[in-house]
N, CA, C and O atoms as a Tinker XYZ file with bonds, in Angstrom:
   452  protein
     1  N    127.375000  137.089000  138.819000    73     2
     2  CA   126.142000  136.792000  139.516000    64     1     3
     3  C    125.202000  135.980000  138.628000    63     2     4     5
     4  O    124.594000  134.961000  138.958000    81     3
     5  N    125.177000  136.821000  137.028000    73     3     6
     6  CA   124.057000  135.381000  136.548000    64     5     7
     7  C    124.941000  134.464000  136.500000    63     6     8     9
     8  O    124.178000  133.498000  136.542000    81     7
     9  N    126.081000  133.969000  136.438000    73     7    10
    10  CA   126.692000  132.576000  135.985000    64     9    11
    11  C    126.139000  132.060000  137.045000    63    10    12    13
    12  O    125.284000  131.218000  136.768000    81    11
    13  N    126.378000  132.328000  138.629000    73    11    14
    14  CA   125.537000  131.305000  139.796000    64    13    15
    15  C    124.328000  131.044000  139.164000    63    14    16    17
    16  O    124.120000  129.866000  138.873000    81    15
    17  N    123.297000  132.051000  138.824000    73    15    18
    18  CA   122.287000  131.713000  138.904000    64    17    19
    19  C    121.842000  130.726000  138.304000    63    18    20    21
    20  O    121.123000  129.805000  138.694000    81    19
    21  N    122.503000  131.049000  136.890000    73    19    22
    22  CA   122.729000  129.771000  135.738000    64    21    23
    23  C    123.041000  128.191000  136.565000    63    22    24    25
    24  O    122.213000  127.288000  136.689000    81    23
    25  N    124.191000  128.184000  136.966000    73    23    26
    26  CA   124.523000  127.249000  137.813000    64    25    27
    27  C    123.491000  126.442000  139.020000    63    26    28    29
    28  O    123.506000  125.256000  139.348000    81    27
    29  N    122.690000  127.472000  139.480000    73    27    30
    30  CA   121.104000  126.868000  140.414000    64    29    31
    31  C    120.500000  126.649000  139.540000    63    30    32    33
    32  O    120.017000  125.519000  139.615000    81    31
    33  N    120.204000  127.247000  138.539000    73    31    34
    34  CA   119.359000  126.532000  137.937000    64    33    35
    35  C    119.402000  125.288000  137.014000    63    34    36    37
    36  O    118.296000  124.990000  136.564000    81    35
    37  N    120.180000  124.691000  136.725000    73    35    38
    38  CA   120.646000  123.673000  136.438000    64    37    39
    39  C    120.646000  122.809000  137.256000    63    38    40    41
    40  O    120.378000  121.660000  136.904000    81    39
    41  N    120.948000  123.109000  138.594000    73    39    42
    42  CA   120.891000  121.739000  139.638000    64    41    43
    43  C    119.478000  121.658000  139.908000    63    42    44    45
    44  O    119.150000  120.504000  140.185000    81    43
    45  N    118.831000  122.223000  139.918000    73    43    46
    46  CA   117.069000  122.400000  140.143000    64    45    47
    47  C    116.562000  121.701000  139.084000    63    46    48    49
    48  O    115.680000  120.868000  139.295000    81    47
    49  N    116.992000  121.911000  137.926000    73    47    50
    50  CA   116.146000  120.796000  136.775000    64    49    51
    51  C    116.729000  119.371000  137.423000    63    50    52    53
    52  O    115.933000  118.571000  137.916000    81    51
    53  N    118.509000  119.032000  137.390000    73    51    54
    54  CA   118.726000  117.860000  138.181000    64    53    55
    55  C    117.823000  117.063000  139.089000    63    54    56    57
    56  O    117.686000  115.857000  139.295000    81    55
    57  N    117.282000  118.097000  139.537000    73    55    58
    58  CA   116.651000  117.480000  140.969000    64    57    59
    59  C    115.445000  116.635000  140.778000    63    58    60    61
    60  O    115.045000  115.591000  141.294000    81    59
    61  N    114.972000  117.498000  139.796000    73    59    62
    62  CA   113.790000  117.586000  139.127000    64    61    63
    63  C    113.594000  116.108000  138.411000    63    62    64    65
    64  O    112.457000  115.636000  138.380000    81    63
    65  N    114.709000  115.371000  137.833000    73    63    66
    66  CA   114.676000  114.554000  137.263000    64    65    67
    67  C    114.444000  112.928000  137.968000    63    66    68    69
    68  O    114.037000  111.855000  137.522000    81    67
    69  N    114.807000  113.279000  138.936000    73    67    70
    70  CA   114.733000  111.742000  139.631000    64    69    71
    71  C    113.651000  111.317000  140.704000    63    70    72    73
    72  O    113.714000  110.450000  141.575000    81    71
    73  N    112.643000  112.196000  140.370000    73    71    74
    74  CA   111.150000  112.236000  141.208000    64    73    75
    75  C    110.421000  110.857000  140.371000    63    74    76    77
    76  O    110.618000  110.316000  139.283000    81    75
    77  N    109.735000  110.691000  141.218000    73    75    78
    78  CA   108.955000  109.570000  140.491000    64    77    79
    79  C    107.729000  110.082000  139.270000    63    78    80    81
    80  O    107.637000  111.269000  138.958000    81    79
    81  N    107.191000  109.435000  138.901000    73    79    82
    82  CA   105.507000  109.695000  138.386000    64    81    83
    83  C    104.562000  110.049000  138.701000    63    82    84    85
    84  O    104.702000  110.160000  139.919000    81    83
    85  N    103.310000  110.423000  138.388000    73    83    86
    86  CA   102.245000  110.359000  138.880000    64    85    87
    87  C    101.744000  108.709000  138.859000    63    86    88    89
    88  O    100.893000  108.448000  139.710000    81    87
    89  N    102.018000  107.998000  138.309000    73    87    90
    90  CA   101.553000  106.916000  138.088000    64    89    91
    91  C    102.405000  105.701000  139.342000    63    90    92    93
    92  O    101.877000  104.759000  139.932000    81    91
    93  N    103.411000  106.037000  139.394000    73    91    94
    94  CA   104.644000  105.511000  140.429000    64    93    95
    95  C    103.812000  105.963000  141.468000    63    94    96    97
    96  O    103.585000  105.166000  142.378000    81    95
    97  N    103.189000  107.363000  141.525000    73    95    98
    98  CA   103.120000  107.652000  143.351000    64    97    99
    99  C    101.514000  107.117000  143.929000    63    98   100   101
   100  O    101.127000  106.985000  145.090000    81    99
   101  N    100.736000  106.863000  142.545000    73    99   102
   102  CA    99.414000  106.746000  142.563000    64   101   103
   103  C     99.740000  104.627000  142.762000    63   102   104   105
   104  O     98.953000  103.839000  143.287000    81   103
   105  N    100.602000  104.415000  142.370000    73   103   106
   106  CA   101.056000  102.798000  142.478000    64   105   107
   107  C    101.365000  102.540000  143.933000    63   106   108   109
   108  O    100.708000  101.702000  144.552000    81   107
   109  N    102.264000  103.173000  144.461000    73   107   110
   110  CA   102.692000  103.085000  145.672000    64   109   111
   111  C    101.602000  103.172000  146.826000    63   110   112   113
   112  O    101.726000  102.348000  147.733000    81   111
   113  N    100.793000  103.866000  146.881000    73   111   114
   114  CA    99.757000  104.665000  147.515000    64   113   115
   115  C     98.632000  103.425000  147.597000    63   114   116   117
   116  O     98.062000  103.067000  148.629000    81   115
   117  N     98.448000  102.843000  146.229000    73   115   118
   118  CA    97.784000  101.931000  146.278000    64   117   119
   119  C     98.118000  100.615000  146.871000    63   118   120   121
   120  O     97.238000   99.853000  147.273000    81   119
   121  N     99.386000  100.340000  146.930000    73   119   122
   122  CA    99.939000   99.348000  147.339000    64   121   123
   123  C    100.171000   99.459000  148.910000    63   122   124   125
   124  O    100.053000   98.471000  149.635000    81   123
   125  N    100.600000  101.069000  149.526000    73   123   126
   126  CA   100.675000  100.852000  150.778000    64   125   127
   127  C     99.239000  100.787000  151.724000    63   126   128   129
   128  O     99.267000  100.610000  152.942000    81   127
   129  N     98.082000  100.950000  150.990000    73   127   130
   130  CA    96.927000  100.892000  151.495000    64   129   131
   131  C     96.266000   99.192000  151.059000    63   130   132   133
   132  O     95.694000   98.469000  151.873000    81   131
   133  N     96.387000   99.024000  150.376000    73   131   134
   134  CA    96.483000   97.035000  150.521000    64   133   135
   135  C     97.178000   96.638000  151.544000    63   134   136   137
   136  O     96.616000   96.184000  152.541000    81   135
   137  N     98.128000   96.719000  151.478000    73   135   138
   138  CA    99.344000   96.272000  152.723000    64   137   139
   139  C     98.809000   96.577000  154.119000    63   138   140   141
   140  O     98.705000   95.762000  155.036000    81   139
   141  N     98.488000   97.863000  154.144000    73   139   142
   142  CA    97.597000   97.890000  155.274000    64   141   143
   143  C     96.587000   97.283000  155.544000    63   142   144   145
   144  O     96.614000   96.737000  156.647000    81   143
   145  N     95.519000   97.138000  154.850000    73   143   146
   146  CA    94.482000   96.379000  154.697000    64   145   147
   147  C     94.167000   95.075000  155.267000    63   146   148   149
   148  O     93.249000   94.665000  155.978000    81   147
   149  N     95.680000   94.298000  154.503000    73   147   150
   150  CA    95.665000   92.713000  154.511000    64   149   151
   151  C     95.767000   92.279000  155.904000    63   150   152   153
   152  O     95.122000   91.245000  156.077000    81   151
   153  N     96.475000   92.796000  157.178000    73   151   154
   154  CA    96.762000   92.796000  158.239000    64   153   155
   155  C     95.762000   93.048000  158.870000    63   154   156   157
   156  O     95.260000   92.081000  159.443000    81   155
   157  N     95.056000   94.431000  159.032000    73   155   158
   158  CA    93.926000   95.033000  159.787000    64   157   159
   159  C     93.002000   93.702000  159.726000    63   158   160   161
   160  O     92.976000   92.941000  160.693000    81   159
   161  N     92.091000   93.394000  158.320000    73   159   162
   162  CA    91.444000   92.660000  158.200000    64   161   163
   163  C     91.363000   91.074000  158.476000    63   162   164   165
   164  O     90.360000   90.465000  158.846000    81   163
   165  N     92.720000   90.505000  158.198000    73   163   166
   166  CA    92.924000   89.145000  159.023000    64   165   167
   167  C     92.423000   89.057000  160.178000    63   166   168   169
   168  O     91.386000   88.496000  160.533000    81   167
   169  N     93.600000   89.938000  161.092000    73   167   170
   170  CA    93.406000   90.090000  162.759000    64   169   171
   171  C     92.073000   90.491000  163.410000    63   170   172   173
   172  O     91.510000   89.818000  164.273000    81   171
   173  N     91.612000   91.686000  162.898000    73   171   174
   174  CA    90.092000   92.422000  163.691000    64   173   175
   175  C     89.413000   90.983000  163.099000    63   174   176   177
   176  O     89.490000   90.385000  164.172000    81   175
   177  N     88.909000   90.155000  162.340000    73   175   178
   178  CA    87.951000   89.512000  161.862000    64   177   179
   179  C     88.315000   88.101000  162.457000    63   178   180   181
   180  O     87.565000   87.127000  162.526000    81   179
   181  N     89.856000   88.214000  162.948000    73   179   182
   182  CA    89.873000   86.531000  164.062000    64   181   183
   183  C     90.006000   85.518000  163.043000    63   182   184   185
   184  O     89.672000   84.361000  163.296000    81   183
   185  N     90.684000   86.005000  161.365000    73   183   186
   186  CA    90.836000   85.142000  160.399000    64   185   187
   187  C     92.273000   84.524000  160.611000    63   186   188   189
   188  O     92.530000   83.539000  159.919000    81   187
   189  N     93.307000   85.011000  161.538000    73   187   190
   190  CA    94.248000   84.526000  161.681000    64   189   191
   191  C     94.628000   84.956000  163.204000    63   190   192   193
   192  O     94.325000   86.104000  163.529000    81   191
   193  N     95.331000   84.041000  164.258000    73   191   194
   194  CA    95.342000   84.479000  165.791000    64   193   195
   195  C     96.727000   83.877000  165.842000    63   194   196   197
   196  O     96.937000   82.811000  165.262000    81   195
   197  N     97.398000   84.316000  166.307000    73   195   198
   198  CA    98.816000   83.936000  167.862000    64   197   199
   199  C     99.927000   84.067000  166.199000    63   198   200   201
   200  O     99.653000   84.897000  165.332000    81   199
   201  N    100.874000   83.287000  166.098000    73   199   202
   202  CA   102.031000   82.956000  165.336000    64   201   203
   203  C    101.761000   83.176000  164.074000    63   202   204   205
   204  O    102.628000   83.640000  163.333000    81   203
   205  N    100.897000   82.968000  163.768000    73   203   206
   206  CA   100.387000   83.183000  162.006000    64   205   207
   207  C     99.803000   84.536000  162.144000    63   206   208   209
   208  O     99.715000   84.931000  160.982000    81   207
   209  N     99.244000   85.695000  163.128000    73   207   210
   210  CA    98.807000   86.820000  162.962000    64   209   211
   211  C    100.375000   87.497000  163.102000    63   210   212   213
   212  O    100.699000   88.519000  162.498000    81   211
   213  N    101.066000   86.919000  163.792000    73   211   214
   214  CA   102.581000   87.925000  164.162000    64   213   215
   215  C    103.588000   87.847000  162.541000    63   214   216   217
   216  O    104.362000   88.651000  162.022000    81   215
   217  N    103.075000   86.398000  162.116000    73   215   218
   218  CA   103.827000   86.502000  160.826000    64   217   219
   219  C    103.433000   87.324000  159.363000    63   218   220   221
   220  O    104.030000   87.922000  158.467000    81   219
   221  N    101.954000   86.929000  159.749000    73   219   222
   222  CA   100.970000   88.080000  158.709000    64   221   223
   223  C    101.857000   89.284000  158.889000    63   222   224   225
   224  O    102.664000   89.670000  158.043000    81   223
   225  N    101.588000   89.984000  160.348000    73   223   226
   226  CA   101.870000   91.584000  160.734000    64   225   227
   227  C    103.129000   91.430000  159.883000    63   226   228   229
   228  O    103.089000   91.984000  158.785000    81   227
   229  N    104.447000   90.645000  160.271000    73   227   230
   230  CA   105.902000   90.826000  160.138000    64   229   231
   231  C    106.300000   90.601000  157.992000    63   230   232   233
   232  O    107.310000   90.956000  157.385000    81   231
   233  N    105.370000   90.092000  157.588000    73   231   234
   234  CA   105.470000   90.379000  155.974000    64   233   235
   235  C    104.989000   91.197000  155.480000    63   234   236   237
   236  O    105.530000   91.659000  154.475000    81   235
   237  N    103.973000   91.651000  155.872000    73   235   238
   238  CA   103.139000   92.998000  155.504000    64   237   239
   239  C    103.904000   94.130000  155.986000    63   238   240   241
   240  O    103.808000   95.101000  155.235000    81   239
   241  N    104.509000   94.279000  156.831000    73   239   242
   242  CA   105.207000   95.378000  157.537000    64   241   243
   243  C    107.015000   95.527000  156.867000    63   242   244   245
   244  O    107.585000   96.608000  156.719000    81   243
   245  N    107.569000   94.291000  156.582000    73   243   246
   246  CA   108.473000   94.330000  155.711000    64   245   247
   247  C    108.359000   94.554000  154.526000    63   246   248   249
   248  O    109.424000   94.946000  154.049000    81   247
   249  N    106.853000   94.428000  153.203000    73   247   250
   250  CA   106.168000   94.296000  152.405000    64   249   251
   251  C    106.055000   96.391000  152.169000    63   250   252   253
   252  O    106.127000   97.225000  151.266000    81   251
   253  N    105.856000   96.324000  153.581000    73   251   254
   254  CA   105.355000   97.659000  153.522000    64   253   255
   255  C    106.873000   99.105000  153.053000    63   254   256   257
   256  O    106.980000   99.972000  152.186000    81   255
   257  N    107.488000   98.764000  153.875000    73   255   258
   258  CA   108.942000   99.078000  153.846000    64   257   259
   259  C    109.338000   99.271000  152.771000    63   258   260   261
   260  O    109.371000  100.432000  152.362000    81   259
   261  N    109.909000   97.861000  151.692000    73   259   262
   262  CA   110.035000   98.041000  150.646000    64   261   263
   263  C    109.351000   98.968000  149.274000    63   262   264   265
   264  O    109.825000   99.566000  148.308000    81   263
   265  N    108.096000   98.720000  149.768000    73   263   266
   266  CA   107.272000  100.058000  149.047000    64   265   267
   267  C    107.148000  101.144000  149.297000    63   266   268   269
   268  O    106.370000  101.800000  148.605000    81   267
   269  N    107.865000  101.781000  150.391000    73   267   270
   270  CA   108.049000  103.057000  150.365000    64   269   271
   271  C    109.096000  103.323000  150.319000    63   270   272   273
   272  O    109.233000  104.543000  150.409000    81   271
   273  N    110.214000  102.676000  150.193000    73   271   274
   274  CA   111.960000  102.784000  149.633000    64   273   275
   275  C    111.749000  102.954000  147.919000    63   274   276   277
   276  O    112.353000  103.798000  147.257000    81   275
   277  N    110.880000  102.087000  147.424000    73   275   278
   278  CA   111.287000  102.135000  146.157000    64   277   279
   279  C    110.042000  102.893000  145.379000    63   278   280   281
   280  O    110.103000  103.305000  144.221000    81   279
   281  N    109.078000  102.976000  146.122000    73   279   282
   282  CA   107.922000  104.189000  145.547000    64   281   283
   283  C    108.556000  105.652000  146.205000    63   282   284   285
   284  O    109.408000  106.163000  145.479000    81   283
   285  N    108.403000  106.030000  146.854000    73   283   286
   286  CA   108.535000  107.206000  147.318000    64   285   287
   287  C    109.663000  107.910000  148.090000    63   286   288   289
   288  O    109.767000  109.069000  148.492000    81   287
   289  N    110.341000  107.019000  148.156000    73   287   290
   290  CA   112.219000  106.991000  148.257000    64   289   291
   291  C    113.128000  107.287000  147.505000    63   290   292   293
   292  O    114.049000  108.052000  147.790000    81   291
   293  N    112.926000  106.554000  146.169000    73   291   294
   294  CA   113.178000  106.518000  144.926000    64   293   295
   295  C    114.484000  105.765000  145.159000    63   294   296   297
   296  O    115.475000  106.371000  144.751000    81   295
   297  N    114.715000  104.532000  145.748000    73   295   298
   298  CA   115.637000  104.104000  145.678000    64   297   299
   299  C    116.341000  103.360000  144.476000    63   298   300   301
   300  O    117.552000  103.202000  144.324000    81   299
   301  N    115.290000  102.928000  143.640000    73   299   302
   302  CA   115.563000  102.121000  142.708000    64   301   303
   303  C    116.495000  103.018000  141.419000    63   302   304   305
   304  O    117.301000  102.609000  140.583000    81   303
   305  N    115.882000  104.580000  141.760000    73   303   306
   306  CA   116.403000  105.647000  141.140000    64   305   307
   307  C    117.900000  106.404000  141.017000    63   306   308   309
   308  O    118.431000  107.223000  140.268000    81   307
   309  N    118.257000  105.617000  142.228000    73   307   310
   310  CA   119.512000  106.218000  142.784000    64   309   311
   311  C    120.971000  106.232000  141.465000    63   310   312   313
   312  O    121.265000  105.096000  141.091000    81   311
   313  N    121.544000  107.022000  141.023000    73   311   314
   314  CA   122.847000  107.141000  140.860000    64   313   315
   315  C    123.687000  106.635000  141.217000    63   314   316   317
   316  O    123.636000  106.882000  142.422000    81   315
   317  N    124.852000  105.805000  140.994000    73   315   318
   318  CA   126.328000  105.453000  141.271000    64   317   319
   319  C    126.800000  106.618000  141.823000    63   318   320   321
   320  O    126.541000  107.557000  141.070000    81   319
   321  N    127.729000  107.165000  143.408000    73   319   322
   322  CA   127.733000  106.067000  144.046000    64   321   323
   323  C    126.768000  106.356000  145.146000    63   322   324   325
   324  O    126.604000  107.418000  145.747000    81   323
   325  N    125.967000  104.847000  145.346000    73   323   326
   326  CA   124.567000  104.595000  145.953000    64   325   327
   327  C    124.782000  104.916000  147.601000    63   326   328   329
   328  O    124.914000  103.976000  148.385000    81   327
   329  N    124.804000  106.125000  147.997000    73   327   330
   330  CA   125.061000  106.300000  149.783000    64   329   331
   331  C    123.800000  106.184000  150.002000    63   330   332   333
   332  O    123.686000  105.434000  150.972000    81   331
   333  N    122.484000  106.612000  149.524000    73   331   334
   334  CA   121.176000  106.467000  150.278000    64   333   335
   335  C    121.319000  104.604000  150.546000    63   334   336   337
   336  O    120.580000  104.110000  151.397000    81   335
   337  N    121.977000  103.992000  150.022000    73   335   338
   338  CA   121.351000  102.785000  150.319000    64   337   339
   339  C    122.831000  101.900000  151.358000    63   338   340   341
   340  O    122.968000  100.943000  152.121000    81   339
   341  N    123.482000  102.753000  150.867000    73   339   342
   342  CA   124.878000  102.465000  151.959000    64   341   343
   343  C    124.270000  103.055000  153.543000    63   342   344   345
   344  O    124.776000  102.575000  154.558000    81   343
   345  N    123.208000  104.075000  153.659000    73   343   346
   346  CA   122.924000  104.860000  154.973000    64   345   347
   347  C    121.601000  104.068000  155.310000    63   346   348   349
   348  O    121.164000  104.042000  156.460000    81   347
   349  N    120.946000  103.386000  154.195000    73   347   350
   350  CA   119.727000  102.481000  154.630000    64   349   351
   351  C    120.776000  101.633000  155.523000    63   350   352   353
   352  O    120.772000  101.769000  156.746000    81   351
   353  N    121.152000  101.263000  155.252000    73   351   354
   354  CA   121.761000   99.704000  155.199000    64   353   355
   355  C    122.388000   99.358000  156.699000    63   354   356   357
   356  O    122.140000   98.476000  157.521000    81   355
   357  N    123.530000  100.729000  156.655000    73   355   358
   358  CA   123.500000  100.879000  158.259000    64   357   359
   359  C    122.781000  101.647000  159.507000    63   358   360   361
   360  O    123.143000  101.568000  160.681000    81   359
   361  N    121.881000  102.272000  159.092000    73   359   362
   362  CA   120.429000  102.176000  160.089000    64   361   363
   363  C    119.927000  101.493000  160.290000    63   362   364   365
   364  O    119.394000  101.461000  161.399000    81   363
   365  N    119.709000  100.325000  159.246000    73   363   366
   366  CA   119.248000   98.624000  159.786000    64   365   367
   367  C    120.241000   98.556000  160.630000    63   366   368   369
   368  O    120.167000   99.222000  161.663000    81   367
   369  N    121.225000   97.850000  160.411000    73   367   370
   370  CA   122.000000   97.234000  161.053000    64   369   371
   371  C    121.510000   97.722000  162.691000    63   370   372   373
   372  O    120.790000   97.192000  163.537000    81   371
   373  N    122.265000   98.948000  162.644000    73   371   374
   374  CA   121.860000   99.713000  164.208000    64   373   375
   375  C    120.570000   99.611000  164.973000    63   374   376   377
   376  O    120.430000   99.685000  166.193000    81   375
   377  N    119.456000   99.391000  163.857000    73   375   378
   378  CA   118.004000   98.746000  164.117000    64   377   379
   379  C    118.082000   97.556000  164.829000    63   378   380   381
   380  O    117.510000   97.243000  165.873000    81   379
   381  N    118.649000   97.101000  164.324000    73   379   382
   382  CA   118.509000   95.806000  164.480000    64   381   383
   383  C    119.411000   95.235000  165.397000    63   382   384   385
   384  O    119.213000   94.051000  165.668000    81   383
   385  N    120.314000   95.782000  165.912000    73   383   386
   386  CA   120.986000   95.446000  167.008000    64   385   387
   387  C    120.713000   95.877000  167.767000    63   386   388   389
   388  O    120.979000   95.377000  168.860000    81   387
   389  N    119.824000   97.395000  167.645000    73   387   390
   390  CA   119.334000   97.853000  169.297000    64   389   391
   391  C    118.117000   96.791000  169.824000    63   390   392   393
   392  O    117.847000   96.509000  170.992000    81   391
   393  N    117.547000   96.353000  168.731000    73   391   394
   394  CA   116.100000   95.786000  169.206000    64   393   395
   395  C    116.461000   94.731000  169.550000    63   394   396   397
   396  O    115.839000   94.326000  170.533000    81   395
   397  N    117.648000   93.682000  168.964000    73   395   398
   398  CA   117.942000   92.309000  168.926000    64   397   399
   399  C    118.360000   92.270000  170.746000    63   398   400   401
   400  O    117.830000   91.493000  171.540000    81   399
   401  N    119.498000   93.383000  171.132000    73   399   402
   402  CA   120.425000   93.755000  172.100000    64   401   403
   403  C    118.827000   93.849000  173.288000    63   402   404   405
   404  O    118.564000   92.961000  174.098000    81   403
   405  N    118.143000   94.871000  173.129000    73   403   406
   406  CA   117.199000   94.969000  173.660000    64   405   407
   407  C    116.125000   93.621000  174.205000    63   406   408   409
   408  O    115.803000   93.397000  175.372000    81   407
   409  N    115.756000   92.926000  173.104000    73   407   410
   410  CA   115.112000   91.783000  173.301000    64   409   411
   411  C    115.943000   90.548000  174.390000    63   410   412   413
   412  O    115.438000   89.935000  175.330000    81   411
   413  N    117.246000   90.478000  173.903000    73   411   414
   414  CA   118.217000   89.652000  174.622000    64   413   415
   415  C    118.439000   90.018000  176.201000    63   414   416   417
   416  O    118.690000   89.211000  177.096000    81   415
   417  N    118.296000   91.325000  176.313000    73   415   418
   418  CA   118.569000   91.906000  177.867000    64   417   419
   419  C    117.217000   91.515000  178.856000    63   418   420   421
   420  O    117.198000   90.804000  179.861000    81   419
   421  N    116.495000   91.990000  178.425000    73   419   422
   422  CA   114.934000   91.712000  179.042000    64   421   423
   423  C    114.860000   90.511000  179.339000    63   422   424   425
   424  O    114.599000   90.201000  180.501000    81   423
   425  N    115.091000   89.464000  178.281000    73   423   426
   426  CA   115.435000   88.104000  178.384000    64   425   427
   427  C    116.075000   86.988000  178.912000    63   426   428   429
   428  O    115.931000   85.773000  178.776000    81   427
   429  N    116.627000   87.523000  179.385000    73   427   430
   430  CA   118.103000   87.017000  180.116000    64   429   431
   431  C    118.538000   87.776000  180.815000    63   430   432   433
   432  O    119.768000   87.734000  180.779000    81   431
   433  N    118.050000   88.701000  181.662000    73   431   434
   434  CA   118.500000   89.450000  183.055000    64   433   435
   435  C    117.950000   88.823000  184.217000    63   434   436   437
   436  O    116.868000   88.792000  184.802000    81   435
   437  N    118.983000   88.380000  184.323000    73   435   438
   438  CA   118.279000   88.055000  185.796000    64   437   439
   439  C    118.489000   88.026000  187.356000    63   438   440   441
   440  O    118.318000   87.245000  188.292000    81   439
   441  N    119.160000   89.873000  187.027000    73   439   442
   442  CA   118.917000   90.429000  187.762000    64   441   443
   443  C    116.792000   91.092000  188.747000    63   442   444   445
   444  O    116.134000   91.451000  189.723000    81   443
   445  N    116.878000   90.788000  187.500000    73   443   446
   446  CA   115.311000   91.595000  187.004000    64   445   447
   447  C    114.287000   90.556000  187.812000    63   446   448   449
   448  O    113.222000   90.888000  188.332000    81   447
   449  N    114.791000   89.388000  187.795000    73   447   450
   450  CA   113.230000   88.347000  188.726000    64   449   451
   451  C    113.300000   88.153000  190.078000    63   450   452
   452  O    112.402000   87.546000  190.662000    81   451
């Protein structure tokens, strides 16, 4: 019985090890509240309208993504072999074909007019 315990407790320091910083989470935090920022403030203030506000939104929002994969994800952290980013990778995909699949149907049904 102590050898398990021995054994949990060892994977618990493991765990322990691949958390970020205080300084990493206080970085991130700061960065995802800029990111927010830059968008809100363009658009509400009419500093950017139509194609250039959708492209603002669409870098800031990809912008945004990446900083919470690699702040608070800890992807950059990951171990060999990398499945969190093998399971990112195909949830995009599936993302991105439902929405692509989605956009294309609406689009081209025309049953629908």
């Amino acid at each position: 019985m102590a050898q398990h315990h021995d054994t949990h407790a060892s994977h618990g320091a493991d765990a322990h090890e691949s958390h970020g910083s205080l300084k990493s989470y206080v970085l991130g935090f700061v960065l995802s509240l800029v990111l927010t920022a830059i968008p809100l403030i363009l658009v509400l203030n009419d500093i950017v309208t139509g194609n250039a506000a959708d492209v603002v939104l669409l870098v800031t929002a990809v912008l945004q993504f990446v900083v919470q994969l690699f702040f608070f994800m800890h992807l950059k952290e990951e171990k060999k072999p990398r499945y969190n980013l093998m399971t990112l990778l195909l949830g995009l995909v599936i993302v991105v074909t439902i929405v692509a699949g989605s956009i294309w149907i609406m689009k081209y049904n025309m049953v629908a007019h």
